[in-house]
VEXGUTI-169766 format. One record per residue (C-alpha): z, y, x. Coordinates in steps of 0.2 Angstrom, whole numbers, padded with zeros to 4 digits, always signed. Layout:
N
(pt (Z Y X))
...
//
This chain:
410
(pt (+0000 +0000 +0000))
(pt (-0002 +0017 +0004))
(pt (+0007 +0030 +0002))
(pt (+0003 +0048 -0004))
(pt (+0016 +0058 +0007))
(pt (+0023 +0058 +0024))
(pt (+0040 +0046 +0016))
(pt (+0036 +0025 +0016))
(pt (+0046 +0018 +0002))
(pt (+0051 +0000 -0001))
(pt (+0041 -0012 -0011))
(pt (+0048 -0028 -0014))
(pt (+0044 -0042 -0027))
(pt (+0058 -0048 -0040))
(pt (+0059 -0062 -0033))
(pt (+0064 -0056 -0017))
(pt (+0077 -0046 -0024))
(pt (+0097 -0050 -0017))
(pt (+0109 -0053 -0029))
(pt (+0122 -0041 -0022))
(pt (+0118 -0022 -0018))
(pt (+0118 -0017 -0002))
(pt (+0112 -0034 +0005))
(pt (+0096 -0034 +0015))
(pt (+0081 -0039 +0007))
(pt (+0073 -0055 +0014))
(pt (+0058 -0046 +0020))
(pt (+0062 -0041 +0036))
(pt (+0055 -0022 +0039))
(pt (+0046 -0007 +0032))
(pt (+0036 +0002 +0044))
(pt (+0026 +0017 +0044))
(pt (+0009 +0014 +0051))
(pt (-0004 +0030 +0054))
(pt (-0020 +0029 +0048))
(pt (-0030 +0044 +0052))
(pt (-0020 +0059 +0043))
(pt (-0012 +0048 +0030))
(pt (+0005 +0034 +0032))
(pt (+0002 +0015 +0026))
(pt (+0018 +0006 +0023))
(pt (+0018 -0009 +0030))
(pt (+0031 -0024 +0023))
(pt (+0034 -0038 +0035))
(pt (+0037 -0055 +0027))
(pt (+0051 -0064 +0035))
(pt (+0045 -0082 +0034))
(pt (+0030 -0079 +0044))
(pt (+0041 -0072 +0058))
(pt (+0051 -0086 +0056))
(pt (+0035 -0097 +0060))
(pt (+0032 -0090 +0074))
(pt (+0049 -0091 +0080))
(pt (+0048 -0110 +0079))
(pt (+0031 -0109 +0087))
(pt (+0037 -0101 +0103))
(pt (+0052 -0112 +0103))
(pt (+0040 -0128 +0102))
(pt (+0031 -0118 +0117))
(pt (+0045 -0120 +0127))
(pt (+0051 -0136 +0121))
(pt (+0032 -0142 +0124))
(pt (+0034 -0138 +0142))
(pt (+0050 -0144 +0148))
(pt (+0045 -0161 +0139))
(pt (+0031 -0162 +0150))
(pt (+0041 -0159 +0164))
(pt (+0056 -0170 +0161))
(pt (+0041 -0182 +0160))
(pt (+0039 -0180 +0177))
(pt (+0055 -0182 +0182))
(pt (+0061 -0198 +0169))
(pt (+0047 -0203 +0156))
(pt (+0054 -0205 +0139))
(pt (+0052 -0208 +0122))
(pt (+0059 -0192 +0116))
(pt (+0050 -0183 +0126))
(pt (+0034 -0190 +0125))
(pt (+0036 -0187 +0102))
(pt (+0043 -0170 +0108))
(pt (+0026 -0167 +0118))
(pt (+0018 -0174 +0104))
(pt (+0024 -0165 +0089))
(pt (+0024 -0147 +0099))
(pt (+0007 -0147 +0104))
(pt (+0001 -0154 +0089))
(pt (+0003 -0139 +0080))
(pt (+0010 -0123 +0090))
(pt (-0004 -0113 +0097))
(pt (-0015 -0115 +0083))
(pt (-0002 -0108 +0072))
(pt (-0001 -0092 +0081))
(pt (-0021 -0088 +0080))
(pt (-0021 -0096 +0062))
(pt (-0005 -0082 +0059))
(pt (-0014 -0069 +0068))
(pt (-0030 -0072 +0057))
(pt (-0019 -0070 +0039))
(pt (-0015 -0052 +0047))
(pt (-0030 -0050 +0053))
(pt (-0044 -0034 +0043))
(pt (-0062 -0040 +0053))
(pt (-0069 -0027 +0043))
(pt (-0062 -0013 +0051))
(pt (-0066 -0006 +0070))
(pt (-0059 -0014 +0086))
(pt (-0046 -0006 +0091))
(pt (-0050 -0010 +0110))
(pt (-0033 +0003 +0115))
(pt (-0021 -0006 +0107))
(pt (-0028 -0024 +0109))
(pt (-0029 -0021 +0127))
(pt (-0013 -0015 +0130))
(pt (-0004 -0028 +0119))
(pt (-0013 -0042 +0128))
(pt (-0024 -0039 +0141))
(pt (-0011 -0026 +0149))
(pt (+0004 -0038 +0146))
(pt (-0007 -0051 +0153))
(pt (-0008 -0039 +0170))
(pt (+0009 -0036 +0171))
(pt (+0016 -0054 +0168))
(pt (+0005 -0061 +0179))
(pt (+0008 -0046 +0193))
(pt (+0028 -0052 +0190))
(pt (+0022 -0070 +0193))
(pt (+0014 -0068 +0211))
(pt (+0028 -0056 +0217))
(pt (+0041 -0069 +0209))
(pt (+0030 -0084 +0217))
(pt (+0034 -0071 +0237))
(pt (+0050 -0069 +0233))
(pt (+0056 -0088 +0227))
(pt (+0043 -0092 +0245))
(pt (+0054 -0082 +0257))
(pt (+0070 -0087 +0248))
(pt (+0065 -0105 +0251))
(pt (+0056 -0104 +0269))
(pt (+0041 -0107 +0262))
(pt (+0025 -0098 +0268))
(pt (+0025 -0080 +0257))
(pt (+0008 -0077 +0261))
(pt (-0001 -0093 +0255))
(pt (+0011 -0094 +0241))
(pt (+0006 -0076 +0237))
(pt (-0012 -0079 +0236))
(pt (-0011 -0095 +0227))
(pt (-0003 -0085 +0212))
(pt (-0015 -0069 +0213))
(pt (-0030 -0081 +0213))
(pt (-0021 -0090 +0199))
(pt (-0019 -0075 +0190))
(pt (-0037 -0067 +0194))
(pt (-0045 -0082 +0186))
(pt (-0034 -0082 +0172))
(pt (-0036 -0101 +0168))
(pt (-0022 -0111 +0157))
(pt (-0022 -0127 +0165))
(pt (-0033 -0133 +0183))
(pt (-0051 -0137 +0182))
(pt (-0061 -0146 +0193))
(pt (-0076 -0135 +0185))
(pt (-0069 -0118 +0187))
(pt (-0086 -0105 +0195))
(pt (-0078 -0105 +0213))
(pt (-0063 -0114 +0218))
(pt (-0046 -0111 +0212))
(pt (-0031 -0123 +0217))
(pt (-0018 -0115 +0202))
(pt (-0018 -0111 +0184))
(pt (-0008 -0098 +0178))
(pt (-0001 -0107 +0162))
(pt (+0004 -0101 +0145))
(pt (+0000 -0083 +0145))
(pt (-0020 -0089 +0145))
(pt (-0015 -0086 +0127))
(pt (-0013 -0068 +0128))
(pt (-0033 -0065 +0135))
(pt (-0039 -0081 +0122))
(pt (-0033 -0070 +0109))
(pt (-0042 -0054 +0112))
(pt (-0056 -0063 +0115))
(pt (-0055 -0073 +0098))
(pt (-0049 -0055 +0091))
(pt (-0064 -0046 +0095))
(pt (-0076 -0061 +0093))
(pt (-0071 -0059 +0074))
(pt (-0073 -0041 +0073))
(pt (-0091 -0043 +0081))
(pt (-0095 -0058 +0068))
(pt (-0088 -0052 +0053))
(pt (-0102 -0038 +0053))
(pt (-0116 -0052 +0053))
(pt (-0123 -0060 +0039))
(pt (-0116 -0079 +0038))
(pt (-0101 -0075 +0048))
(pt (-0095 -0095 +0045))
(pt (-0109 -0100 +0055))
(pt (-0107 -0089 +0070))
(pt (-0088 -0094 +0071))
(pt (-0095 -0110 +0070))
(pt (-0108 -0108 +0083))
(pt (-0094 -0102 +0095))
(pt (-0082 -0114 +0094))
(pt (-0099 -0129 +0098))
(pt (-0102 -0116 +0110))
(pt (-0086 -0113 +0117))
(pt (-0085 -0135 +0118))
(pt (-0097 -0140 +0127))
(pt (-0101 -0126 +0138))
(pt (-0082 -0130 +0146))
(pt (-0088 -0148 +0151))
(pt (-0099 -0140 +0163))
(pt (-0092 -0125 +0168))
(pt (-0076 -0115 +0166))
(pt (-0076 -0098 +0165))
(pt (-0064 -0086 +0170))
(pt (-0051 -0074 +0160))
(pt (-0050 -0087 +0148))
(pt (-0064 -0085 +0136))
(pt (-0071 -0101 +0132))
(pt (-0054 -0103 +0125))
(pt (-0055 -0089 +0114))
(pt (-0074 -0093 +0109))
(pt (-0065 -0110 +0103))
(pt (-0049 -0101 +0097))
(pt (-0061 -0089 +0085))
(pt (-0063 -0102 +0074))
(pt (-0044 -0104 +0068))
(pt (-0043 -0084 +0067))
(pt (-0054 -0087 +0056))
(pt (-0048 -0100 +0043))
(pt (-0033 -0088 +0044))
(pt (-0045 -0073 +0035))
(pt (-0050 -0084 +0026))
(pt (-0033 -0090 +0019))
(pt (-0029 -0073 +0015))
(pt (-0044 -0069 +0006))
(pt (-0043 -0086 -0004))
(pt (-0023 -0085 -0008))
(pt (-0023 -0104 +0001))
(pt (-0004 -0101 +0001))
(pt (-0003 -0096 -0019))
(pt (-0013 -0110 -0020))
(pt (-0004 -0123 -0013))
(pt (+0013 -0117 -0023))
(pt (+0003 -0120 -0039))
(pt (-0003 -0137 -0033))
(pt (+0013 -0147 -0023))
(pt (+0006 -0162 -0020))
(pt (-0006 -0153 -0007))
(pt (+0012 -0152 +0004))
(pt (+0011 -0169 +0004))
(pt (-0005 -0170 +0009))
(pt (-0004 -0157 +0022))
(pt (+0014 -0167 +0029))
(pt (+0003 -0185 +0030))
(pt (-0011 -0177 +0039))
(pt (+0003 -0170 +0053))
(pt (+0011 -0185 +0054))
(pt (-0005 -0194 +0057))
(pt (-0011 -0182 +0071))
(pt (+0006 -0182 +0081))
(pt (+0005 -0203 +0079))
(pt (-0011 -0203 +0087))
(pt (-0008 -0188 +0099))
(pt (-0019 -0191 +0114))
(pt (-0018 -0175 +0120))
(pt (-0021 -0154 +0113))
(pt (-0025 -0142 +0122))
(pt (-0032 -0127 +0115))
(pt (-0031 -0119 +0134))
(pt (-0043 -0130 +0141))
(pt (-0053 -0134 +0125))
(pt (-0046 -0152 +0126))
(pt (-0045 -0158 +0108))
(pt (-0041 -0178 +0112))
(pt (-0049 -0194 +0108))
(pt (-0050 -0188 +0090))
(pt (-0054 -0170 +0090))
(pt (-0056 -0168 +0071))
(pt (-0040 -0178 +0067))
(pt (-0031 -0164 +0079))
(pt (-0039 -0149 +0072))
(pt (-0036 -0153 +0055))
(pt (-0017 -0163 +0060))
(pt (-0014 -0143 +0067))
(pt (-0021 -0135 +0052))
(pt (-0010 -0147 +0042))
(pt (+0009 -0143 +0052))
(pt (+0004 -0125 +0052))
(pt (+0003 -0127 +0032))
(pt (+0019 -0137 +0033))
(pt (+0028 -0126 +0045))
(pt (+0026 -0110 +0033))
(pt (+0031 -0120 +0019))
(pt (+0047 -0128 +0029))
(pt (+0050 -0109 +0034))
(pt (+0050 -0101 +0015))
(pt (+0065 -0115 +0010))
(pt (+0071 -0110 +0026))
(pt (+0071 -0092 +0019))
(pt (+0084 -0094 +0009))
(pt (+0099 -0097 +0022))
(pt (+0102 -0081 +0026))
(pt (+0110 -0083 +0044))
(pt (+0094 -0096 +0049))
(pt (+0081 -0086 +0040))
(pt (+0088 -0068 +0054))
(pt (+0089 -0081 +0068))
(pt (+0072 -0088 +0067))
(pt (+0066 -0070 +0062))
(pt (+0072 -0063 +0076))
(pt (+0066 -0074 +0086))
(pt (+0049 -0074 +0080))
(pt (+0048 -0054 +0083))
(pt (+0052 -0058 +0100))
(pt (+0037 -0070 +0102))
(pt (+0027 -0060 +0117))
(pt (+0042 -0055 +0127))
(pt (+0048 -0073 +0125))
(pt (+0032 -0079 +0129))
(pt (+0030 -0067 +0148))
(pt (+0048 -0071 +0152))
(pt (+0046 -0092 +0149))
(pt (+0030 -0091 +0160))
(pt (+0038 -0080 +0173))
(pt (+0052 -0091 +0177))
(pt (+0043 -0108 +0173))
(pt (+0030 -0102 +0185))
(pt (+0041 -0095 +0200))
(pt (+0058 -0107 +0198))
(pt (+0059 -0123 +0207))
(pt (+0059 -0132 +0192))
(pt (+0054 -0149 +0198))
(pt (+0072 -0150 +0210))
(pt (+0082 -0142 +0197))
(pt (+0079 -0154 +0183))
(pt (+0081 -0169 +0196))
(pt (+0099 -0161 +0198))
(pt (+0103 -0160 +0181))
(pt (+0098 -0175 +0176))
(pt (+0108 -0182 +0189))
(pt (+0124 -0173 +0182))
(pt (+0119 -0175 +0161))
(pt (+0117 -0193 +0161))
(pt (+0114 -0198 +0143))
(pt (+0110 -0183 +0135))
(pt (+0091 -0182 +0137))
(pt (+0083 -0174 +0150))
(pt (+0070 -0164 +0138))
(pt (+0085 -0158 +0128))
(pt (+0092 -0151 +0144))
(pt (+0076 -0144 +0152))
(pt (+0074 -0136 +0134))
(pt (+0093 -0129 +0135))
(pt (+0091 -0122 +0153))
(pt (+0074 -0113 +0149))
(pt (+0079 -0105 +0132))
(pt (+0094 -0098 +0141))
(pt (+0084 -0088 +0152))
(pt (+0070 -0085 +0144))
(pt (+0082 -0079 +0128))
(pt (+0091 -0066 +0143))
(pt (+0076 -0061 +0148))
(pt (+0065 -0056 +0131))
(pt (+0084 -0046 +0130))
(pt (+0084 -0038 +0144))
(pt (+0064 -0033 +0140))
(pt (+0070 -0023 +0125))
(pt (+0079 -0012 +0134))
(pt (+0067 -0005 +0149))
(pt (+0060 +0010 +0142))
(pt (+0042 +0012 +0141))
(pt (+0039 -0009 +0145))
(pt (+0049 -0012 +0131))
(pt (+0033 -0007 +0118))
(pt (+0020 -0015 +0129))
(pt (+0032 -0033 +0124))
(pt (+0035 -0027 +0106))
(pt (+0026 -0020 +0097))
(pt (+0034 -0017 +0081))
(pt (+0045 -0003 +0094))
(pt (+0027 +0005 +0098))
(pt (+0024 +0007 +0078))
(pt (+0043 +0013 +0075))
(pt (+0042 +0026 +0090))
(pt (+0024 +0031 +0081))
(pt (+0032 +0034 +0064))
(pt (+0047 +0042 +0072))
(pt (+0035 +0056 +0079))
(pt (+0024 +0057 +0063))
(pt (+0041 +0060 +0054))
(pt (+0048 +0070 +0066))
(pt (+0064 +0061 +0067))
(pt (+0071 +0043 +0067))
(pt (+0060 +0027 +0062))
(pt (+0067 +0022 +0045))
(pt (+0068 +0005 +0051))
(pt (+0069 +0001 +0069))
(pt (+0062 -0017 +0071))
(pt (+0070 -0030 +0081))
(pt (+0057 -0036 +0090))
(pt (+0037 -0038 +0089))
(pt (+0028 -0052 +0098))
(pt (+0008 -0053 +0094))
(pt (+0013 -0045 +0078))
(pt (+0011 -0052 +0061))
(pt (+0007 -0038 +0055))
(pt (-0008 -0032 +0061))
//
């Protein structure tokens, strides 16, 4: 909605109404968005930030399962890996997509600060982390050092054997920040052509098999494949799939046997490196379906108050989470450490220790981010859109935001 003054109001269905005045309502915020010379009031839904805060906690879960693998191969850890990657970065582009307006222009400031900026500045933190960690430990600083920066300049999720010139590292999950702007303004560019279903189509073929022969840098085979779930995202928007499926319930249990079948036959997803398994349309539509399931899950979820803020929260947080877990599991020693603790936790799994000892930080660290002025917006930027308002109004932001992450509300 907009609205016809410089004041944003609430809006809030019925339904979402607390019983009690006073209490918050279950949306999360009301911001104040500029538009040219007029404000756009802009209501966050809480459930979709809850979403994303279980997607980056199955980020880091994801990880420290595939590296307690490493160290003591288990069960846990292998369902852990299993049902993580089955569904979590397609979420966040299938989310992104929901937000998403095609129609209107690129915004090429904002998305390349909020990603491809971040994206600079996290992996800059990375190679001087990488010198410092190197001299701490004895190791060669300089080789170290440009192991990282080449990492970093090619911008590649995983290693590849078909990378344009060689490249010994990858720089891990923040491939995720250049996929999306590449999936973000592929969108823009298709949504002005005739049949835009079949471009997004063509890209995502496209973006396939061109990576069995060579992989480019900066990610973007990854975003010409990652278009196609920002995609089914406008798409869910524009076609109410969620007013839908709350008219038709049986479709939940559709969408929770479809998951269930992709994470028992898991042979491997990832959207990094275009690596969809042995059975890449039971993944893709597995994903689709624990997206579905997740969002649902999230808006019972909703109802517990202190859950609903926790997962909220976290959800805002999702980009600074996201820089600080690929900081420190890039640069820490992860490999020794987790030898070490599993030597000291015996019987308590090692992936539910590795998951512990990297929230920790990475939880300090996304808080630490929210205070550093001026960084602070590039991590969240919901405080961006309140410091915007505040100016616009003159005075203070009529809700300051928790937290931001790739927003969902975009």
């Amino acid at each position: 909605m907009r609205s016809r003054s410089n004041r944003c109001s609430r809006r809030t269905d019925p339904q979402q109404a607390e019983a009690h005045a006073g209490r918050a309502l279950r949306p999360a915020r009301v911001l104040c968005v500029r538009e040219g010379p007029r404000m756009q009031a802009v209501q966050r839904i809480r459930f979709f930030d809850m979403a994303k805060g279980i997607g980056i906690l199955c980020v880091v879960l994801g990880h420290a399962a595939i590296e307690s693998i490493f160290v003591e191969p288990s069960n846990t850890a292998q369902w852990a890996m299993a049902t993580c990657f089955s569904f979590h970065m397609p979420l966040f582009f299938l989310i992104a997509g929901y937000f998403m307006h095609p129609e209107r222009d690129f915004q090429w400031r904002k998305e390349g600060k909020q990603l491809v900026l971040t994206y600079a500045i996290t992996a800059c933190l990375v190679v001087a982390g990488a010198g410092v960690m190197a001299k701490l430990r004895h190791l060669n600083v300089r080789d170290m050092v440009r192991f990282w920066a080449d990492a970093a300049w090619y911008g590649s999720g995983d290693v590849s054997a078909n990378t344009m010139w060689e490249v010994q590292g990858r720089i891990g999950a923040i491939w995720f920040l250049l996929a999306m702007f590449w999936a973000r303004l592929l969108m823009h560019i298709f949504a002005r052509m005739p049949y835009t279903g079949c471009w997004v189509a063509g890209s995502f073929v496209m973006g396939w098999v061109s990576s069995r022969s060579v992989w480019l840098p900066w990610s973007f085979q990854s975003g010409m494949c990652a278009v196609a779930f920002v995609y089914l995202g406008v798409l869910a928007k524009r076609y109410d799939v969620l007013g839908r499926v709350r008219r038709y319930p049986w479709i939940w249990a559709v969408a929770v046997a479809l998951w269930a079948l992709a994470i028992w036959k898991f042979t491997g997803f990832s959207m990094a490196m275009n690596n969809y398994g042995v059975h890449p349309v039971m993944a893709a539509v597995g994903s689709i379906a624990g997206t579905l399931c997740i969002l649902g899950l999230c808006q019972l979820l909703d109802h517990v108050q202190w859950i609903g803020a926790v997962l909220s929260r976290t959800g805002q947080a999702t980009l600074a989470i996201l820089c600080v877990h690929l900081i420190e599991d890039d640069v820490l020693p992860w490999g020794e450490w987790l030898v070490t603790l599993h030597a000291k936790t015996i019987g308590i799994p090692l992936v539910a220790v590795a998951f512990c000892a990297h929230l920790v930080i990475d939880l300090l660290g996304a808080w630490a981010l929210y205070y550093v002025p001026v960084v602070n917006t590039w991590f969240y930027p919901t405080l961006a859109k309140a410091k915007e308002q505040a100016k616009v109004e003159g005075g203070r932001p009529l809700a300051a935001p928790a937290g931001g992450g790739v927003s969902a509300v975009q």
